[in-house]
C-alpha angles and dihedrals in degrees: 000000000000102000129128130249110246101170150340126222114196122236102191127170115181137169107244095238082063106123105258089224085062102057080045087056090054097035093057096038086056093051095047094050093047081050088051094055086050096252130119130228106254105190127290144201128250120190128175119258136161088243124041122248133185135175145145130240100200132190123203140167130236140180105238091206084066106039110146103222132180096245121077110069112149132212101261098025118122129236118234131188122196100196137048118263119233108067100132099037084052099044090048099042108000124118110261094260086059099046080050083053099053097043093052077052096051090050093057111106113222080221090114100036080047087056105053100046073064101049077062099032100149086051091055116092105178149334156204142166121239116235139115090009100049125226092296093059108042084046090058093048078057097039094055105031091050088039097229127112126249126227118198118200100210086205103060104051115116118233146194113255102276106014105117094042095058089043085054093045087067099257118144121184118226101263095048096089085051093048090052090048091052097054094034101111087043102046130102119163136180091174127108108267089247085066087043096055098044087053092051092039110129104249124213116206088353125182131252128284112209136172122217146161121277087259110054088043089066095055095046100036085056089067125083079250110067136046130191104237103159139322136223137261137196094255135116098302114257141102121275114186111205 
């Protein structure tokens, strides 16, 4: 990670009864949030298919003397989270004020919360983004590729409005049963299960998990952008959730 969006080049797949109002709406999304990451569309292909598909192939630079990896975490370091966690929970079972939430959420670029790990590079150990794993996942891939172990404060995560409430109420997304599977031999918890599925909910467009020394954290974390959720210890790798 750490690198900078050059250009964007559209894969695109519709039916032809599609409007054609509605390819132009995804076509020119996609072009002014390429233009917000500081890239350029670049082209693309469209091919007819039954169901629609749209993606991006996107190019980028980056100094390899500043790459952001996942390795690196220190003992002592903290962990800080730049977007809210629930994205999935509130979009499968969330009020419609809380799905409108979570999109505006989704739609938000890392690009600011990207530059300014850069504005404090040395002081960044290591980093990831959260997505398809959860929390609890791709803090596991940092945990045991840095060789550090990762404590979670329950209480401190931030959340999308209603998140918790639906994880307490007993509902569980389809790729929480995967993501626990997938921690299950690194996980220890002493927090209530509603904490632990929200930290193994599936994120869409999630935000970046970053370790950092005491110091940094407190400059980020006393933005709107970052918030404190753990830190990391010299024990056997692995993600404890208090």
């Amino acid at each position: 990670m750490g690198g900078r969006v050059v250009l964007a080049v559209n894969i695109a797949a519709f039916p032809e009864e599609l409007p054609r109002d509605v390819i132009a709406s995804i076509f020119a999304a996609a072009s002014e949030t390429v233009r917000d990451a500081g890239g350029t569309i670049a082209g693309g292909h469209t091919i007819r298919n039954p169901e629609p598909i749209f993606g991006l192939a996107v190019q980028g630079v980056v100094d390899p003397r500043h790459i952001f990896r996942k390795s690196g975490a220190l003992p002592g370091d903290i962990a800080i989270l730049s977007k809210p966690l629930g994205t999935g929970l509130v979009t499968a079972a969330g009020t419609a004020e809380q799905k409108k939430s979570a999109i505006a959420g989704m739609r938000t670029l890392n690009r600011v919360a990207a530059e300014q790990l850069r504005e404090h590079q040395d002081s960044v150990h290591a980093v990831t983004d959260v997505t398809g794993y959860g929390l609890a996942g791709h803090g596991w891939e940092m945990s045991d590729r840095s060789g550090a172990r990762l404590i979670i404060d329950s209480s401190s995560l931030p959340l999308y409005e209603g998140a918790h409430e639906i994880a307490a109420s007993g509902h569980r997304t389809g790729g929480d049963p995967r993501n626990r599977a997938y921690v299950a031999d690194r996980l220890t918890t002493s927090a209530d299960d509603s904490y632990v599925a929200i930290c193994m909910d599936p994120q869409t467009s999630g935000g970046l998990l970053a370790a950092v020394t005491p110091e940094v954290a407190k400059t980020l974390c006393s933005t709107d952008q970052w918030t404190q959720i753990g830190h990391f210890t010299g024990e056997t790798p692995g993600i404890e959730i208090r």
